[in-house]
N, C-alpha and C positions, 0 to 999 in steps of 0.2 A: 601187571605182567612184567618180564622181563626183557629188556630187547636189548639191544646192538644198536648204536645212534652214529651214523653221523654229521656230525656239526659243521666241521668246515672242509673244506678239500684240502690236503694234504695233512689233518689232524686224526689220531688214531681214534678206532671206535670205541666211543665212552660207553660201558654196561651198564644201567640206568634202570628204573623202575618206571613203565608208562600206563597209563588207563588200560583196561581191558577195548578191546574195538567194541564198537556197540552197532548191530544189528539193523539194518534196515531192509525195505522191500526189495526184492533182487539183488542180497547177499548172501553172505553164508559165512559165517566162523570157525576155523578150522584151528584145530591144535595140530602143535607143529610136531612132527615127530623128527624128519632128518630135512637138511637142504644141502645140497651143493654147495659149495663156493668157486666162482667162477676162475680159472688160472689167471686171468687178467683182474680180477677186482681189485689189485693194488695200484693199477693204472688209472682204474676211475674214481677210486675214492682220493687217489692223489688230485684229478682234474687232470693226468697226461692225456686220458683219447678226448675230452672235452665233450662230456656227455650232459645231456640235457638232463638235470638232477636240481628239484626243489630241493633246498635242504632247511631245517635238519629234516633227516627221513632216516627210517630204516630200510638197510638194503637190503637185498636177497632175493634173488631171480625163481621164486617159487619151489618148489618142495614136496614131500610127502607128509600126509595129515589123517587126521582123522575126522571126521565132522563134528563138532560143538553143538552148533544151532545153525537151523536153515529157519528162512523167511514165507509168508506164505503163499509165493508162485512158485518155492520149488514143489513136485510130483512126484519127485523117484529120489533122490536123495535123505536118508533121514540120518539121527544122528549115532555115529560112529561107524558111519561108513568109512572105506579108505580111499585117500582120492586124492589127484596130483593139482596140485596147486596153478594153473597157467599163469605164467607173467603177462603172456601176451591179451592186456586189455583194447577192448576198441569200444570207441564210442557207440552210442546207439541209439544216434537219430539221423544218421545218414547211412543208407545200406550199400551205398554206391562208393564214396570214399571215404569212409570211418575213419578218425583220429586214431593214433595207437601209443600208448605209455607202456614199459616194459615195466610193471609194478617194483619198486624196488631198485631200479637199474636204469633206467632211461625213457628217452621220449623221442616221438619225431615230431619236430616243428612245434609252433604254439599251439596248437590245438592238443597235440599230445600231451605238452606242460599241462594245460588246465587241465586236462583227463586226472594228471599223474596229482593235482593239487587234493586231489579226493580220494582218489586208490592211491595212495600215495608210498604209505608203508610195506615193504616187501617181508621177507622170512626166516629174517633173524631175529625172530622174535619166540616166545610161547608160544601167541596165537595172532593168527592173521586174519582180515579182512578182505574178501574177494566175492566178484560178479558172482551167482547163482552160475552163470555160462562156464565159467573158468574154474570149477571146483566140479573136477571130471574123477567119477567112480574109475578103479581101476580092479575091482572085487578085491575077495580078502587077502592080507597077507599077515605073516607071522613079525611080530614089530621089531625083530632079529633082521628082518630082509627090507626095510624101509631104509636105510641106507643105500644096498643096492638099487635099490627102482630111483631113486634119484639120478641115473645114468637116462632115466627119462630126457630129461633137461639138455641132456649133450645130444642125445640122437635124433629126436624130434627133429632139430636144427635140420641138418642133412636130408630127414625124411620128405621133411616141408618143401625142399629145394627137388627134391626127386617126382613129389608130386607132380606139381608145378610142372615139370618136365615130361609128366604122364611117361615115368620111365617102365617099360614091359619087363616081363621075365623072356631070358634070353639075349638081351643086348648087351652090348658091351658099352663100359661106362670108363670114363677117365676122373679120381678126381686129384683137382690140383689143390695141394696143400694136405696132401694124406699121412704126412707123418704130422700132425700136429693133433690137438686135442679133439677139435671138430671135424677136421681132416679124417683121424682114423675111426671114427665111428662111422664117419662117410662111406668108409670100407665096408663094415660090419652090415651095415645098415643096405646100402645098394647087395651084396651078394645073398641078405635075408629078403629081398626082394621079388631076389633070384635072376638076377643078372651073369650072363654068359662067365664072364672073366671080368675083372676091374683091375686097371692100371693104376698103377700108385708112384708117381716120380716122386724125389726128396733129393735132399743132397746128403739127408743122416744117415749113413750107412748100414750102423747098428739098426737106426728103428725099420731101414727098410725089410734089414733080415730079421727083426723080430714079426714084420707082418707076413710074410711068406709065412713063418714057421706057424704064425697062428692060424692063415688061411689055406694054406694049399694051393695045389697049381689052379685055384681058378683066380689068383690073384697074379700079376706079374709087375714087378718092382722096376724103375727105372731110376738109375743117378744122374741127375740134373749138374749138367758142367759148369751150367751161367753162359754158354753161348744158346741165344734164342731160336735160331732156324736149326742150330744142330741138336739141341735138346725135342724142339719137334717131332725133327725125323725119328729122333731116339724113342721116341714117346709113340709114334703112329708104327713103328717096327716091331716095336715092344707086343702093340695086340694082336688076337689071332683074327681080326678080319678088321671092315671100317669101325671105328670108334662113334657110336651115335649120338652118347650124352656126355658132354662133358660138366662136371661140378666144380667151379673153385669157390676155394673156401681161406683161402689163405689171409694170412693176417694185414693188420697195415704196415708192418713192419717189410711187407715185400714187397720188388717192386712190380710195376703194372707192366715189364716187360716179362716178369714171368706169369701174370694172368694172361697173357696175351700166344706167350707160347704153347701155354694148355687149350685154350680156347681155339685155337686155330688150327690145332689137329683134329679138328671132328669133321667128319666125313659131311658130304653134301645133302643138303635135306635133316641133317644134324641140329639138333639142341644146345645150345649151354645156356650155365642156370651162373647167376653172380652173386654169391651170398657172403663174399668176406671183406676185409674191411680197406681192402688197398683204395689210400687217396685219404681216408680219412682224415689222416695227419699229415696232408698238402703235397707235394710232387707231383711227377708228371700223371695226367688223367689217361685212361686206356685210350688207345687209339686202338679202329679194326678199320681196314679198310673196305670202304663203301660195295667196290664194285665186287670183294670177296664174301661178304651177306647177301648182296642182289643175288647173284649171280648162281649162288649156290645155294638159296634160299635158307637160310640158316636163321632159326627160331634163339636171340636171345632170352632170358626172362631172367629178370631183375627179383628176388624174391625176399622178403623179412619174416624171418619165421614160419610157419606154419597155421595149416586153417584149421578152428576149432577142435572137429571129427580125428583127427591124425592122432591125438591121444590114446584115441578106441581102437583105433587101428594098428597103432605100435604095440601098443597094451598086449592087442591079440597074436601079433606076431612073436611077443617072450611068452604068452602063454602056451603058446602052440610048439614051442622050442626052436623056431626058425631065427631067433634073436635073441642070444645067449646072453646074462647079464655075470656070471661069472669072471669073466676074464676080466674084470676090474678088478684095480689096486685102490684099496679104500681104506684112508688113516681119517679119524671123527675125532672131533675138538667138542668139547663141552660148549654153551653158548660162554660162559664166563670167557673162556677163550678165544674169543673171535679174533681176534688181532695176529693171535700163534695160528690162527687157520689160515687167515689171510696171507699171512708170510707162507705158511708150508704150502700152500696150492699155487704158490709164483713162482716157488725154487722143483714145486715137482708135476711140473704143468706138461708130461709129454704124455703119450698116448694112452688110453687104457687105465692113464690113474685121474684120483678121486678125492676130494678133499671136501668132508659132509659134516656139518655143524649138527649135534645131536639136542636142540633146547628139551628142555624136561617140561612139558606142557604142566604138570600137576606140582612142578616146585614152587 
């Protein structure tokens, strides 16, 4: 088959001819129809966020497919189903704290590495090799719209974090880092939830006015100054009552005084959920102070991704039209082209848009 390799960190990816994956108990082979490319994957394949990556490996953070072959402890899968590919592998001989490799993309800790040493290859490939668990039906679709459903990949992100947070319909949710790629699906994704109103600070002006225009008044937009206690106020004035969950999602690129100023607008008895990457790449670590979590009992949760079932559940919520997949901007790169993807999904990494490698399973 065909795949996307690569070799060294900071060396482009070589297009190469690899083995077909080969089939074992508790897999499944999937041809690839479209996958994402991540707005950051030229930072990791550089080695800048310093990601736990065996190499060589093919990357690609999962995708839409078609099923190949299944093994024989799948029951409801057969072949040529349509089904979204999970990155998110976990081991499974501990149910309590599972190792977890990002197929394709990363790992946490050594345990993860050796996870990733055998799921190793991710979605830029023809066809792929993934857990029986991680090759989730998502029923039929027209192979014209397997593009779009790769906005899977972006939303789940934020969903998993909302879970987590047991967010209700009717609350009002803040998140921080809503004008960015993860950030605005955070939007999308919280008011398909059905959440009161969602606050969205940025300091981008254009992207805040293009989220009002997509959402309507139950969104309200806030411009972040850079001062921390007045961006607050500006933030907690902004909603129409106490702010109960707040999400940051913001990259490492920002600092933890503005995770800090999101996070400490939520009302008492309040949630937040830490799913972005501030600290990654060294600087000051959050500080919250002690006696404003006692005191106000306020539930942090630290979250990576998402738990299996959230597939089925987002799936149902584009099927039901309560989560639109239209309003994405989506340019598809041939697999030959992975490198011209890779560039266009770093120079067009802001909200709503999409940059989806199309491999030809049958070339």
């Amino acid at each position: 088959m065909k795949a996307a390799i690569l070799k060294a960190f900071g060396s482009p990816l070589a297009i190469e001819t690899l083995p077909d994956p080969v089939l074992g108990t508790g897999e499944v082979i999937v041809d690839m129809i479209a996958t994402r490319v991540l707005s950051y994957a030229n930072e990791v394949f550089s080695g800048e966020r310093k990601y736990l990556l065996d190499l060589p490996v093919v990357p690609g953070a999962g995708g839409i497919g078609r099923v190949r072959a299944v093994g024989p402890d799948a029951t409801h899968l057969v072949v040529g189903d349509w089904v979204y590919c999970d990155p998110t592998v976990r081991s499974r001989d501990d149910a309590l704290s599972p190792d977890i490799t990002l197929q394709g993309a990363s790992a946490r800790g050594e345990g993860g590495l050796r996870l990733q040493q055998y799921f190793r290859h991710g979605s830029f490939a023809q066809r792929m090799r993934v857990p029986t668990e991680n090759a989730i039906g998502i029923g039929a679709l027209e192979e014209g719209d397997a593009a779009g459903w790769c906005a899977l990949g972006t939303m789940l992100v934020p969903y998993g974090g909302f879970l987590a947070a047991a967010l209700q319909a009717g609350e009002i949710v803040l998140v921080s880092g809503a004008t960015g790629n993860f950030g605005s699906a955070a939007v999308a994704v919280a008011l398909a939830m059905g959440a009161r109103c969602v606050i969205a600070p940025g300091r981008n002006e254009a992207v805040l006015a293009d989220l009002a225009r997509r959402f309507g008044p139950r969104l309200r937009t806030v411009k972040l100054l850079g001062n921390e206690d007045e961006d607050r106020e500006r933030m907690q004035r902004a909603a129409p009552g106490p702010i109960d969950c707040v999400l940051d999602i913001l990259p490492p690129s920002a600092p933890a005084t503005a995770v800090r100023a999101g996070a400490m607008a939520v009302r008492p008895y309040g949630r937040v959920v830490l799913m972005g990457g501030v600290g990654m790449l060294g600087g000051a670590g959050l500080e919250l102070p002690y006696p404003w979590i006692m005191r106000n009992c306020i539930t942090i949760h630290g979250v990576w991704m998402y738990p299996r079932e959230a597939t089925v559940h987002l799936a149902g919520l584009i099927r039901a039209g309560l989560l639109s997949l239209d309003g994405f901007d989506i340019t598809t790169f041939a697999l030959d082209d992975a490198n011209e993807a890779v560039a266009h999904a770093a120079a067009n990494s802001g909200p709503f848009k999409m940059t989806v490698i199309r491999p030809d399973p049958g070339g």
